[in-house]
N, C-alpha and C positions, 0 to 999 in steps of 0.2 A: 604143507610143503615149503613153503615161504618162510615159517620160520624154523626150518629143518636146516634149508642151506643160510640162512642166517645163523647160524651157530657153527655148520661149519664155515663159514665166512671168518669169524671171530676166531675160531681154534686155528686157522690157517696164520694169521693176524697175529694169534699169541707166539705160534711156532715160530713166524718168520722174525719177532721182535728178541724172542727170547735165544736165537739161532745168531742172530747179528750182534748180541751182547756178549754171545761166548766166543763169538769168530773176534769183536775185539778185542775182548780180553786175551784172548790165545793169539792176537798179532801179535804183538807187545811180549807175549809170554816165548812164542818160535821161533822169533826173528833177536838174535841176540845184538844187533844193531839199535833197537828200538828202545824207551823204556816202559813203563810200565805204564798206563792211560794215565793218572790219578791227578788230576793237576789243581795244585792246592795255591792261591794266592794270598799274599796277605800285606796287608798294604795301609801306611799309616807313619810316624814320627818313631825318631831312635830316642828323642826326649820329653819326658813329661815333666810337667808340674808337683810335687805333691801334693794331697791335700782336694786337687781340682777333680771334676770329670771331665772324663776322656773315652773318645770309641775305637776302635781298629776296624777294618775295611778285610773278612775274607771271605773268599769266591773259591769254590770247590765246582768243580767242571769234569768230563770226562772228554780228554784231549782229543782222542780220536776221531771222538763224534760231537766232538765240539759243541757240547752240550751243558747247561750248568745238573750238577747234583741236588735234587731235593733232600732232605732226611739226613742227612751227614750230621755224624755225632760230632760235636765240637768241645773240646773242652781247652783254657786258654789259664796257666799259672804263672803265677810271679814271682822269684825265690830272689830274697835279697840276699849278696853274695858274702857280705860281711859276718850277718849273722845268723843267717841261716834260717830265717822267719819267710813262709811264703802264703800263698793267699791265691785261693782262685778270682780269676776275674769276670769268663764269662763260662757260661755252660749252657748247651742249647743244640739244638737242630738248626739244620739249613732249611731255607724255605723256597718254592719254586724257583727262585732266581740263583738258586745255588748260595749264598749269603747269607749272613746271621747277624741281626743289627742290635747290638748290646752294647748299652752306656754303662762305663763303668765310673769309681771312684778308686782315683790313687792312695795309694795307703801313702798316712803321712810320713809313717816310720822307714819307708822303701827310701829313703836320699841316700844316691849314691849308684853302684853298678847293681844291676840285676841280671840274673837269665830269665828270660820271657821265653816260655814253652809253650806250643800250640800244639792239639793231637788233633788228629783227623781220622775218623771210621766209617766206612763206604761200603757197600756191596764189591767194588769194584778193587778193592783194596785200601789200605790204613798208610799217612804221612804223619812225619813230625817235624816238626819246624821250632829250632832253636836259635834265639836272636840276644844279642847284650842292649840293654834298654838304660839311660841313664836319668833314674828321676833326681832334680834339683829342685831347691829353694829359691823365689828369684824376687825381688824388692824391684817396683819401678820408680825411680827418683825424677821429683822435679826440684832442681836445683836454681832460686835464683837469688841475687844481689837485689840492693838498694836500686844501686843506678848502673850504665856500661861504663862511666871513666871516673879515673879519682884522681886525684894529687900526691907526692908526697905527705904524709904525717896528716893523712885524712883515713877513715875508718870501714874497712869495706865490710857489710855487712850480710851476712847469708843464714838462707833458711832451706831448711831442705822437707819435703814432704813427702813422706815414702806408702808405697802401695802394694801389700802383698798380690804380685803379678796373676796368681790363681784365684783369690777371691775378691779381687776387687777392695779389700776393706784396708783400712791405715793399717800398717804396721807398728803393734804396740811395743814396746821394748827391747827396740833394734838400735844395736850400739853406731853411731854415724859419726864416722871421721873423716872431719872436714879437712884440706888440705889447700898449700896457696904456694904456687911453684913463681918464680919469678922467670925475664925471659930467657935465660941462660940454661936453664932447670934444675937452679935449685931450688928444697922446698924451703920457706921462708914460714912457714907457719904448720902449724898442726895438732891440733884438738879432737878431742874423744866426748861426742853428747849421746844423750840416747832420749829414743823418742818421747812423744808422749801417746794419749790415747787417740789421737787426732793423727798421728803418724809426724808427728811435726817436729824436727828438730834444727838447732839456729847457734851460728856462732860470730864474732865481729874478730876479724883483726886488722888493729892499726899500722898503716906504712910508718918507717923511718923516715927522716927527712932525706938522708944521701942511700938513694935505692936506683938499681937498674932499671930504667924506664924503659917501655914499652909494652906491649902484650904480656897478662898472666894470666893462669890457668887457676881453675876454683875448683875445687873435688870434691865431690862426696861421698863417701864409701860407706854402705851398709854390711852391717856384719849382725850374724842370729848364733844362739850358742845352741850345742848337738846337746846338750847334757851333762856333755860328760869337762866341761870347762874349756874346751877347743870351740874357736870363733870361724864361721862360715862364712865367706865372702857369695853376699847374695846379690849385690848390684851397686854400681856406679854411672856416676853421671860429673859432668865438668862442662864449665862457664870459660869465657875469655872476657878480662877487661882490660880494658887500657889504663894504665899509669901515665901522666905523664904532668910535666909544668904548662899550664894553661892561666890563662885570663880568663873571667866569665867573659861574657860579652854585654856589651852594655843594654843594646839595641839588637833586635832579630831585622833581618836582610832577606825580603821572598822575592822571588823572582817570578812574574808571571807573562806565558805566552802565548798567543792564539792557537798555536799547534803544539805538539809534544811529539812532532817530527818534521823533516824537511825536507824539500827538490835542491838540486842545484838549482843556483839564480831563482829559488823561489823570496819573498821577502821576508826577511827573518821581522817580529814584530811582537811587542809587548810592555812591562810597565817594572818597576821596580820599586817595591815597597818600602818602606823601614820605620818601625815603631820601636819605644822602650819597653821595655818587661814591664813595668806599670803600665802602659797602656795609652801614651801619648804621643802622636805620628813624629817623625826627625821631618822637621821641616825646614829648609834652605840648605839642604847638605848634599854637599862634592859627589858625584857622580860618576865611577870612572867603570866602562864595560868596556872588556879586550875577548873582542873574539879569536878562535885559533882552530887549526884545523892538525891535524896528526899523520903526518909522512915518516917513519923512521923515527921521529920526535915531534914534540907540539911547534907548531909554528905560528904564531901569531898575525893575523892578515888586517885586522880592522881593529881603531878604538872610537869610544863613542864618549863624549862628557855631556853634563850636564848637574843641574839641580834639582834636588825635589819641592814638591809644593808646600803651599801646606798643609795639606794632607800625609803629606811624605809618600809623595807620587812622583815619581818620572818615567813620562811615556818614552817607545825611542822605536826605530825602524831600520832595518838597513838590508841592503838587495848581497844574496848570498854569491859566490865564485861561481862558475860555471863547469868544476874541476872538481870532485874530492875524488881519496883513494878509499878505496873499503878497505877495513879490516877483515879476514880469515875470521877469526875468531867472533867476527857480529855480523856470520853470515854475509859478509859483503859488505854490507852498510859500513857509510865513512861516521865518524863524528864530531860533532862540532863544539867544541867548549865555550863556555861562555863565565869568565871571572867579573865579578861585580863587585867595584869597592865603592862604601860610602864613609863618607865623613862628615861627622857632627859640626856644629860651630863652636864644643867645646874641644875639638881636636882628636875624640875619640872615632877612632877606625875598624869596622865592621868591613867581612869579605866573605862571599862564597863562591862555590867553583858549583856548575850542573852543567850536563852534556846531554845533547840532542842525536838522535843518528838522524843521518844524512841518506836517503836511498834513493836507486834508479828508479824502482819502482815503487809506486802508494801504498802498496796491497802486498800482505805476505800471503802465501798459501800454504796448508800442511794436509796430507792426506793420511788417515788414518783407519785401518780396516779394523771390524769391529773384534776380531777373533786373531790369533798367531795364526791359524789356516783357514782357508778357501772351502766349503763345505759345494762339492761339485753337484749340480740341478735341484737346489734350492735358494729358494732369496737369500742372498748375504746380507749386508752394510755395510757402506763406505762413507768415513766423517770425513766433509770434506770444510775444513776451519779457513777463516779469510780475518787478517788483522791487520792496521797499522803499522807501520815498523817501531812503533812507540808499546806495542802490543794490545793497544785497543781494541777490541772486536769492529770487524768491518761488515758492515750489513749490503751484501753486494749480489750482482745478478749474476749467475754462473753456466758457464757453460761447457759440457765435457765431449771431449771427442776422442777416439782410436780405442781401445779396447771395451767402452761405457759409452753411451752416449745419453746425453742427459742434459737439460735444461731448468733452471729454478734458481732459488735464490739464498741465500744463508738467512738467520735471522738477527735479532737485534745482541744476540749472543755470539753471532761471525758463525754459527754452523750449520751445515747442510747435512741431509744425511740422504744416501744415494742408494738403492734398492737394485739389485744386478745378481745372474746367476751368471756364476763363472763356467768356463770351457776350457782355460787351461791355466799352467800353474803361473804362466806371466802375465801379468795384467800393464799394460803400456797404455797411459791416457794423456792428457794435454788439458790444462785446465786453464779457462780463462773467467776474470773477476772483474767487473766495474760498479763502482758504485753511483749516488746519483748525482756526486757533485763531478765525474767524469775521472776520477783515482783509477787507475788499473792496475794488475799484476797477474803473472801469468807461469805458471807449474806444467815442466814436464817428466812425470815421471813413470818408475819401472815397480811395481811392486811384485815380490816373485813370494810365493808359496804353496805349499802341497795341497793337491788337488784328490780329494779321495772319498770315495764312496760311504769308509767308514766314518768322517769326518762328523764331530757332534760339536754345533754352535748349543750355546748358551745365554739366554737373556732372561734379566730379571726386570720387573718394574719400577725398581728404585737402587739408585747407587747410593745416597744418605739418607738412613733410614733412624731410628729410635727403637730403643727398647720397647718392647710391648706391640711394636708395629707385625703386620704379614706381608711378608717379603712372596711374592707370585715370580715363582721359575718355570721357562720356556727352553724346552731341550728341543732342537731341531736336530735330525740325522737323512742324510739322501735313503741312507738304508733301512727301511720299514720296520717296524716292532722290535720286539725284544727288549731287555734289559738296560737302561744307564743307568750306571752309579754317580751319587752323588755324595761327596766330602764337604763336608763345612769345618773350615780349617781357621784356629785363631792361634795364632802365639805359638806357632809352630807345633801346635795340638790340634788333632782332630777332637772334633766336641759333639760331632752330629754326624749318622750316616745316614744314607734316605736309599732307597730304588725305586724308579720311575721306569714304567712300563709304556714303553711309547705304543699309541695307537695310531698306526701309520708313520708319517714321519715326524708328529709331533706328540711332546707327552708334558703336562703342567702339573706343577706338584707347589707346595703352602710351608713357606717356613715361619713360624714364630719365633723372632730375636727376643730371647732372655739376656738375664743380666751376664751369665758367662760368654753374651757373645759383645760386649762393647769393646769397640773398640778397629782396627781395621779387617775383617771377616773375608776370609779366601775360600771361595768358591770353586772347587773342580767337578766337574760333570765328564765323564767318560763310560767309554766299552772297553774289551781287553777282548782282543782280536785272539783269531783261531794261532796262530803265529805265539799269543802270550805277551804280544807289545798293547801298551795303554795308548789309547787314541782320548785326546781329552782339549776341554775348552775351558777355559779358565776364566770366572769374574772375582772385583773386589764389588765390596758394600762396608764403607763407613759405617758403622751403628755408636750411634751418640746414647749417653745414658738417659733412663726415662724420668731420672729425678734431677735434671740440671737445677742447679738453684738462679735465685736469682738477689740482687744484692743492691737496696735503696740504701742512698747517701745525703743525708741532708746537716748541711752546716746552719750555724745559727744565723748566720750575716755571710751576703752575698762579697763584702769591699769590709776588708781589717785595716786596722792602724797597724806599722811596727810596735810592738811588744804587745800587743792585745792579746786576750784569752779567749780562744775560737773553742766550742763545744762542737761535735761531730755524732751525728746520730747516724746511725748502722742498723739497717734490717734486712735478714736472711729470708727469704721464703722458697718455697718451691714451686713448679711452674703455676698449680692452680690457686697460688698465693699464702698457703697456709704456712705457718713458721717452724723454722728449721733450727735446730740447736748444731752450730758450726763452729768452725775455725778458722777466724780472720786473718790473714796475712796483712801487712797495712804498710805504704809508705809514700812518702812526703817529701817532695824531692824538686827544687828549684827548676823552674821551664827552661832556664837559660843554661841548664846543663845538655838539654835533648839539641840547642841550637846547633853543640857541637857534634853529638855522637846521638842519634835518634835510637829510641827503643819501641820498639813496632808492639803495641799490646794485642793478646789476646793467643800471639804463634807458641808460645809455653805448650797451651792445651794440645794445638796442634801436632807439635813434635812427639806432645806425650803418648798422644794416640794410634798417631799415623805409622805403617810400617814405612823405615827405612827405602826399604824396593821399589816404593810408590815414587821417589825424589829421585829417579833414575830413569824416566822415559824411554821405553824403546824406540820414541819417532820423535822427532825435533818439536815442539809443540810452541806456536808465535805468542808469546803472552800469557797463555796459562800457567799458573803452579799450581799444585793440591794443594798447597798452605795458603793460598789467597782464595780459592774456592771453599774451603772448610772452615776458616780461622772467621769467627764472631765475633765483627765491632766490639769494641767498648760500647755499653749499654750509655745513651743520653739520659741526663737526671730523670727529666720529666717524662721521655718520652719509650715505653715498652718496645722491647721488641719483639717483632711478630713472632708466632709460634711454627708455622708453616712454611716448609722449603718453596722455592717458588721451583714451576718446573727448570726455568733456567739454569740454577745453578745444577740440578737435576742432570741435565744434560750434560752441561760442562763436567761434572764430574765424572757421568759414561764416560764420554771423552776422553778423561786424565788416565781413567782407573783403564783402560781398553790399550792406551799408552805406554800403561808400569808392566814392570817384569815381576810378579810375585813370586817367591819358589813353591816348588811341588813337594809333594811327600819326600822323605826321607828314609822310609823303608819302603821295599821292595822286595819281596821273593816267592819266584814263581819254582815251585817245588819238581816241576815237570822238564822247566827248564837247568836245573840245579843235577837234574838224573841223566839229562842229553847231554848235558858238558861232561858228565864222569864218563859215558861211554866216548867224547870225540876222538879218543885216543884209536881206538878200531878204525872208526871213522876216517881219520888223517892215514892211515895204514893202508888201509882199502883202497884210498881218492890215491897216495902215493904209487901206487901198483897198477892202477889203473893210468893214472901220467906216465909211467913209464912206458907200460906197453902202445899209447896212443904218440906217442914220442917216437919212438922205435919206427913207428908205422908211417908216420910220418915223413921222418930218414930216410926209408926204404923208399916209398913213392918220389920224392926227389931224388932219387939215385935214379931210378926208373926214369922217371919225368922230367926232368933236369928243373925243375921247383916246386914248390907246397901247391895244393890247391888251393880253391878260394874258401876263407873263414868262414861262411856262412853253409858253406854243402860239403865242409873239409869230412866230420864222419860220415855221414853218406857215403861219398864217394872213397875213402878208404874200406869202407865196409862191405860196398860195391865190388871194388877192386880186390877183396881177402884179402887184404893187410892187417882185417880187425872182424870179429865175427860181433854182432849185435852184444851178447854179454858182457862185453870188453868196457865197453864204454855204458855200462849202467851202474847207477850207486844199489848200497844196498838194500834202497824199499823201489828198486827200480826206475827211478830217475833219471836219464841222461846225463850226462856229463855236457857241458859247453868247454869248449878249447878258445883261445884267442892268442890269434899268429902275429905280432905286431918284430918286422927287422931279423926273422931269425928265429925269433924267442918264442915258446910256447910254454903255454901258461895252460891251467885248467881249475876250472871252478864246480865245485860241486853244490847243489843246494841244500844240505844238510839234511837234519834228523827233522828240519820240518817242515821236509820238501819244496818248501817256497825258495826264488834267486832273491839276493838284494834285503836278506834280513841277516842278524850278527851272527847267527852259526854257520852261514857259508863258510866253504872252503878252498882254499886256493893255492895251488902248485905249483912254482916250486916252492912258494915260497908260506908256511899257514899262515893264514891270520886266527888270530885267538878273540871267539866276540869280549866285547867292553861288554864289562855291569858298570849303567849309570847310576850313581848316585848325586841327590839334588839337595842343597841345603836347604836346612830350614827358615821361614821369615821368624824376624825377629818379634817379644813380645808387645804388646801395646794396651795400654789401659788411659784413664781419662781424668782429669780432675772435673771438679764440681760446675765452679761458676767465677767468674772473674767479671772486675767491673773497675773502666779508667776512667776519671772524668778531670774538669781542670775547674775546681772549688773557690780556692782559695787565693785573694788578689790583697797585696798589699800598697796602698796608695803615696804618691810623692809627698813632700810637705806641705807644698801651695792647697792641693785637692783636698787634702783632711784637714787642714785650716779653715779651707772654705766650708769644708762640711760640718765641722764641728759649731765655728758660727751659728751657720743656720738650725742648729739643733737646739743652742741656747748654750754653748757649753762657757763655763768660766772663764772672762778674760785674762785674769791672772793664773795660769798650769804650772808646776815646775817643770822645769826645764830637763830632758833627758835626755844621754848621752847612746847614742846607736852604736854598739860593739858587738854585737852578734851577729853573723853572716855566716850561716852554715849551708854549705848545697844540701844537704840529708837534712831538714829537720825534724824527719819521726820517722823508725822504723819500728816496727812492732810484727816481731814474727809470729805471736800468737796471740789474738783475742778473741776469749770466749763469750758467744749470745748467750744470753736466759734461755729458757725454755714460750718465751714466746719472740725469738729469734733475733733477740735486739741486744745492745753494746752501745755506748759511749765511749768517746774519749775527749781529753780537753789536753787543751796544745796551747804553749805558751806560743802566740808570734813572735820570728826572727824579726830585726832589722831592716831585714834586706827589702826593697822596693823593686817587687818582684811579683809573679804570676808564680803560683806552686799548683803542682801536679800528685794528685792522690792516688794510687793504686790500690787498688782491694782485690786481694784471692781469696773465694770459701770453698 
């Protein structure tokens, strides 16, 4: 008996499911307002790579019942337009999530315009979806010089090292033309090399002596041939140096001071150094510091003289104004310049200029939420960052009140991070900071964002990660189970598609970063609402390459004579030390050139890597950049550097990267919503006749009445009164209409074809609005170079000191006598030197003249 009506239990069950799939199907089918259920999304970049792998993102759903499709036939071609060659990419089924997650590989022959064709087959009904897709060729260039500044009728020299952007590997036989605009712009030079197998190619051109001075531009342009003798322009990059008439400097000038920020009337205090590029202190030399402050122009308030010792030291102190003005543009903070001139007792004169701000307060504050929206009755995150006005991390005791309240402290990195379920979309707080030498600063502010049910946070366990690592993703949603997708987006390609099935409001899911993902990796996590709108959270992750090298330097002699012959030994290995067959970039370049124009090592990599988007902060951030967070020292001769991110920089990165604006996909099309806009025209017909008659009725009750009633119970009470019978005022799946009476004027809003107010297919009287399709640019691409390595090797000594040295070595009384003519700021550049195969090079260097400190640079 029991399993009699168990079975018909089930046949009731089949009836009522299979009864509700034709009553939708036949919605959509009777009501010619509607369109058809079948909703095909497809979601992903309008550009590829060729050559690379690539995935596309689509989701087949039945709109109605807001359901995803399992089983959907999928089939996904590529027809390239030129020559009429095409190629399927994916074929497959959809799997419970409505979705079908297939990598594919770009054909390399596709450069150029394509039609990308999607078919869809459904029980429910069949879509097609036609989109122009444009795959390219693209070179990443790193372009650099010798040094930043040069002289007249001196030699600027470049090397450019280019990287097929899709596979990561050099670019073999890419024609690079180098270019050199002077400041005016014209071009002043220009040369055609082409690589080598290292991707490496290098050109020098010499200044005139009578040349436009100022800022030039350095170019690089790669170009690939199609075949057919046409040259592709695949990628460019450009340098700025200065030209200009300079004097070395004899002696470096350092300024050093207790703080690296200031109160008013607090006591300004510190020392002023000055050594020769050989390495011997200026001692008894003129002393002149002018401080000044900045109103409209600089103003000078205080000087200070003195001598130095002999050490080439002078202490000095002096109690600051009680007065500056902030500047707008530093945040408020005033600044205080400070010019220091010394002179030698050979009459030679050394100067430099550094500036301090000035602030009211010790302590900057920035608040930073961890996502662009509020995810409503789940824990969020809120960074809450505390710095110096110098931008040093301030490690201070915090305390928050009015919309959070919270107590704790930043760490030795200035960040706190603050755990709060939000209640509404404005969050208003008051933050106060002290640290323990009693420094305060205090933040009041407003953060406002959308507060929404469907709302999905994202957090991963590492912001800088390495090839070969598992990256661990955290999807939080208020809204229990179901489907998020997941995009891993590099170079404005998606590379990876994932679906995580949340078990209640939380779902983790395991990426393994490969080699196609080095470089900056854009993470989106979202749902696509009943509506067809994308609700999503967005992370970056740095991924560094898993084979960085590493690059020993050892000279033969620590202190050279002028003219002496230095031998230089060069080894390549990789991290776990084994040797690497490489490509040395090399150069040799006077200390006393950086005195004037510094060149920061190691930010090359950086810029190579990092997207653009990331250097754009959406929230003011005190102190940090992603280029001081990512960018790895110069390696010390002797001393390794560690292999392990420490969590700190970990953090800071969360931080930056929770800060940048990445962009989103680039294609978009929701098939469902492609079918509603062809019918809005009914739509607007309908909502227009229906305005009218609620118009009318309106008029009428004011004539009656002698005015409108009230906008909230306005149809009520016309429909009360027969001015309007209930039909009048319904769209056509039965919706109401809303009216709003503002001076006179009546307006009316319809909720569209998908019955929700407040989404882009509303409608509105008199006047329509037509919804916007967003489209979102793509980030730009990023790749990495190897290994780089600065040290400062090479010292040449005065006369007296290698006299003396020589002595004591036993060396011959009677020397001939040689004449010093040689002073070059470049003494070696070498854009290409190859290791053996147990990852070693030499080179041997005639020494300059010049009694000097030289600075070595190596790129592999």
């Amino acid at each position: 008996m029991r399993k009699q009506a168990w079975v018909v239990a089930l046949a009731w069950v089949v009836v009522f499911a299979v009864s509700t799939l034709i009553a939708l199907r036949s919605r959509s089918q009777d009501n010619p307002f509607l369109p058809p259920p079948l909703e095909t999304h497809l979601i992903g970049q309008r550009e590829w790579f060729a050559g690379s792998n690539a995935s596309l993102r689509i989701v087949v759903k039945n709109h109605n019942a807001d359901k995803p499709i399992s089983g959907a036939q999928i089939s996904v071609t590529l027809l390239h337009r030129d020559s009429g060659r095409s190629t399927k990419l994916i074929s497959g089924r959809t799997d419970e999530h409505g979705t079908i997650e297939r990598a594919f590989t770009v054909p390399p022959w596709a450069v150029g315009r394509n039609e990308l064709s999607v078919d869809v087959r459904t029980p429910i009904g069949d879509d097609k979806i036609t989109e122009t897709i444009t795959v390219r060729e693209e070179a990443r260039i790193m372009l650099t010089t010798d040094k930043p500044l040069y002289q007249p009728m001196q030699t600027i020299h470049m090397r450019a090292l280019c990287i097929d952007a899709a596979l990561l590997k050099p670019l073999e036989g890419a024609q690079v033309t180098f270019e050199v605009e002077d400041p005016k712009g014209n071009k002043v030079f220009r040369k055609h090399e082409r690589t080598s197998p290292f991707g490496i190619a290098s050109a020098d051109f010499q200044l005139a002596d009578e040349i436009n001075l100022g800022n030039y531009t350095v170019r690089a342009i790669a170009y690939l041939s199609d075949g057919k003798g046409n040259a592709r322009r695949v990628g460019e990059a450009t340098q700025t140096v200065k030209v200009e008439r300079y004097v070395l400097p004899k002696f470096k000038v350092e300024l050093e001071t207790k703080k690296k920020f200031f109160l008013p009337e607090e006591e300004f205090e510190g020392l002023v150094r000055a050594n020769y590029f050989f390495g011997k202190p200026v001692s008894g030399g003129e002393v002149l510091i002018k401080l000044s402050t900045f109103d409209v122009r600089w103003n000078e308030f205080a000087e200070i003289r003195g001598r130095t010792d002999d050490n080439g030291v002078y202490s000095f102190k002096h109690r600051l104004p009680t007065y500056f003005v902030g500047l707008p543009l530093e945040q408020g903070k005033a600044l205080l310049k400070v010019d220091v001139t010394i002179t030698d007792k050979a009459e030679h004169e050394e100067s430099i200029t550094e500036t301090f701000p000035v602030a009211k307060e010790a302590i900057s504050i920035s608040l930073i939420p961890e996502s662009q929206t509020f995810a409503k009755g789940v824990e969020n995150t809120l960074f809450i960052l505390t710095a110096y006005p110098d931008g040093t991390p301030a490690r201070a005791s915090i305390n928050v009140s009015g919309g959070i309240r919270w107590r704790g402290e930043t760490d030795e990195t200035g960040i706190a991070e603050v755990r709060f379920v939000p209640t509404d979309e404005r969050l208003s707080v008051l933050v106060e900071a002290t640290d323990r030498n009693g420094n305060r600063g205090k933040l009041e502010k407003t953060l406002d964002s959308e507060v929404s049910d469907e709302t999905v946070l994202m957090r991963t366990d590492k912001a800088i990660a390495k090839v070969g690592d598992s990256l661990t993703i955290t999807v939080i949603s208020p809204r229990k189970g179901g489907a998020v997708y997941i995009d891993v987006i590099r170079g404005r390609q998606t590379v990876l598609t994932k679906t995580l099935e949340l078990n209640g409001s939380k779902g983790t899911a395991r990426l393994t970063l490969t080699e196609q993902m080095v470089g900056t990796l854009i993470l989106h996590a979202y749902r696509i609402t009943r509506s067809g709108q994308i609700v999503r959270d967005t992370k970056v992750v740095y991924v560094n390459p898993a084979q960085d090298l590493r690059i020993s330097v050892k000279p033969d002699k620590d202190v050279y004579l002028p003219g002496d012959d230095a031998k230089i030994q060069f080894a390549v290995t990789d991290l776990k030390g084994h040797p690497v067959l490489a490509a040395l970039g090399i150069a040799v370049v006077d200390e006393s050139v950086y005195a004037l124009s510094e060149m920061q090592p190691g930010l090359e990599k950086v810029y190579f890597m990092l997207e653009r988007e990331l250097l754009k902060p959406r929230y003011e951030v005190h102190g940090l950049e992603p280029t001081s967070v990512l960018r790895e020292p110069p390696i010390p001769i002797e001393r390794p550097r560690p292999l392990e991110l420490d969590e700190g920089r970990q953090k800071i990165a969360r931080v930056l990267f929770a800060a940048a604006m990445p962009n989103m996909h680039t294609l978009h099309v929701n098939t469902w919503r492609i079918k509603a806009n062809a019918l809005r025209e009914k739509w607007v017909e309908h909502a227009y006749k229906a305005y009218l008659r609620i118009r009318n009725a309106l008029e009428q009750y004011r004539r009656r009445y002698g005015d409108y009633p009230e906008q909230a119970e306005a149809i009520d009470v016309l429909i009360r009164e027969r001015f309007l019978n209930r039909q009048d005022v319904l769209d056509p799946l039965g919706n109401r209409y809303r009216i709003e009476i503002r001076r006179g004027f009546v307006s009316l809003i319809g909720a569209g074809v998908d019955g929700e107010f407040g989404t882009d297919d509303d409608i509105k009287m008199p006047q329509e609005i037509q919804p916007v399709r967003v489209f979102f640019q793509a980030p730009a691409a990023v790749f990495g170079v190897r290994g780089r390595e600065e040290a400062t090797l090479l010292k040449a000594m005065d006369g007296g000191v290698a006299s003396e040295r020589a002595a004591k070595e036993g060396a011959p009384e009677a020397q001939q006598i040689r004449i010093r003519q040689f002073f070059p700021e470049t003494l070696l550049f070498v854009p290409q030197l190859i290791t053996d195969e147990r990852g070693r090079a030499s080179l041997n260097i005639a020494m300059a003249d010049s009694i000097t400190t030289w600075r070595l640079t190596a790129i592999a």
